[in-house]
N, C-alpha and C positions, 0 to 999 in steps of 0.2 A: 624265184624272181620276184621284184617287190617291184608293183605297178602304182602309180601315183595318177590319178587326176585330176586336172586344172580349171575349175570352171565347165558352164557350160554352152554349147552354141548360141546361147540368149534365145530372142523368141520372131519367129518369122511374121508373115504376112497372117494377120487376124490373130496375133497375138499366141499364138501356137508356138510351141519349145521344137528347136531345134534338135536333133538328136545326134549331137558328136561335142565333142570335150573342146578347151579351146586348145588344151595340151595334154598328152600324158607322157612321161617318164618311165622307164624303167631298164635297168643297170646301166645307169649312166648316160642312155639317150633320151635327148627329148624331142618328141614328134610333135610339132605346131600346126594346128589346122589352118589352113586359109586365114588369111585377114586381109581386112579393105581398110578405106579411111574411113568407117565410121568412129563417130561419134554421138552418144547417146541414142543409139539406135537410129541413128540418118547418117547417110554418106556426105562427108562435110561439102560445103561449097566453094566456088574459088579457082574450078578446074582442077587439070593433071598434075599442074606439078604439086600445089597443098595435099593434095588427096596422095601422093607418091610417102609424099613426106611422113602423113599422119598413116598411112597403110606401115610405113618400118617401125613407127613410134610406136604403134601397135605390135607388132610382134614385139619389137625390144621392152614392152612392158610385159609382156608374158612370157619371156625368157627372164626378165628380174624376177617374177613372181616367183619363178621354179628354180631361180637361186645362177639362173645362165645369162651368158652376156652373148654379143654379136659374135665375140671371140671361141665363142666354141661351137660357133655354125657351119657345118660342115656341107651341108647341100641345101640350096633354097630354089624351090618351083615358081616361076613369075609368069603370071595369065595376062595379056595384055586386051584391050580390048580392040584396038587402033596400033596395027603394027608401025606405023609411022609415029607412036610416041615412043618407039625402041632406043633413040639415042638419046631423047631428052631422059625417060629411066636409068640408064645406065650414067649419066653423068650426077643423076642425086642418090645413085643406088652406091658408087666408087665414094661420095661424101661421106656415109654409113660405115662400110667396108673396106676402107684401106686401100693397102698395098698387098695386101694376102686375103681377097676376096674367097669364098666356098666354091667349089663345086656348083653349076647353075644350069639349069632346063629357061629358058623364054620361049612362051608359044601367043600366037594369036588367037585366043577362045573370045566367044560371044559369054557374058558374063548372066548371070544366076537374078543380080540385081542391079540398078542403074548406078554401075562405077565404073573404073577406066582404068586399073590396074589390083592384083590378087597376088600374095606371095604367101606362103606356106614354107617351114623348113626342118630342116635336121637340124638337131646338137648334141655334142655329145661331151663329157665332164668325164675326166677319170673318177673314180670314189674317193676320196679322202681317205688316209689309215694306213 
């Protein structure tokens, strides 16, 4: 089995390394950790719906990095923090995803750091050849 890693969790509070990948791969899946709206290490401003935005734009750069697209997202985990922004997510999360959306978990957790939604996901690529 051939394990790939992508990055790393960057660096927490007092500048301290995170200790998880932001991806790894291996035969053909890629496992995406968590991602928020940050930006250069601050969660952007502007509320829920920019930070929804910039939280997908973030996974969907780190599925380009490891050569995957939204198209072969087969399960995504969504942390909400305000279960009452559950319908305005879903209406920019179906913008994202289509008409053939993944497999999806939405829970209400209390979040890690000061954001307002967390999605994580599966993908999966046959191999080429």
């Amino acid at each position: 089995m051939s394990i790939i890693r992508y990055g790393t969790g960057g660096k927490g509070a007092g500048g301290q390394p995170l200790p998880f990948a932001r991806a790894v791969a291996a035969d053909g899946w890629l496992f995406v950790s968590g991602q928020v709206g940050m930006e250069n290490g601050e969660v952007i401003s502007g509320g829920l719906i920019p930070e929804i935005h910039k939280t997908i734009q973030n996974v969907i750069a780190i599925l380009e990095e490891a050569g995957y697209g939204l198209e072969h997202v087969v399960r995504c985990g969504v942390w909400l923090d305000d279960p009452r922004d559950f319908w305005t997510f879903n209406k920019i999360y179906a913008e994202y995803f289509g008409a053939a959306p993944p497999a999806r978990a939405c829970v209400q957790s209390h979040m890690m750091i000061d954001c307002k939604v967390e999605i994580d996901c599966v993908a999966y690529k046959r191999a080429e050849g």
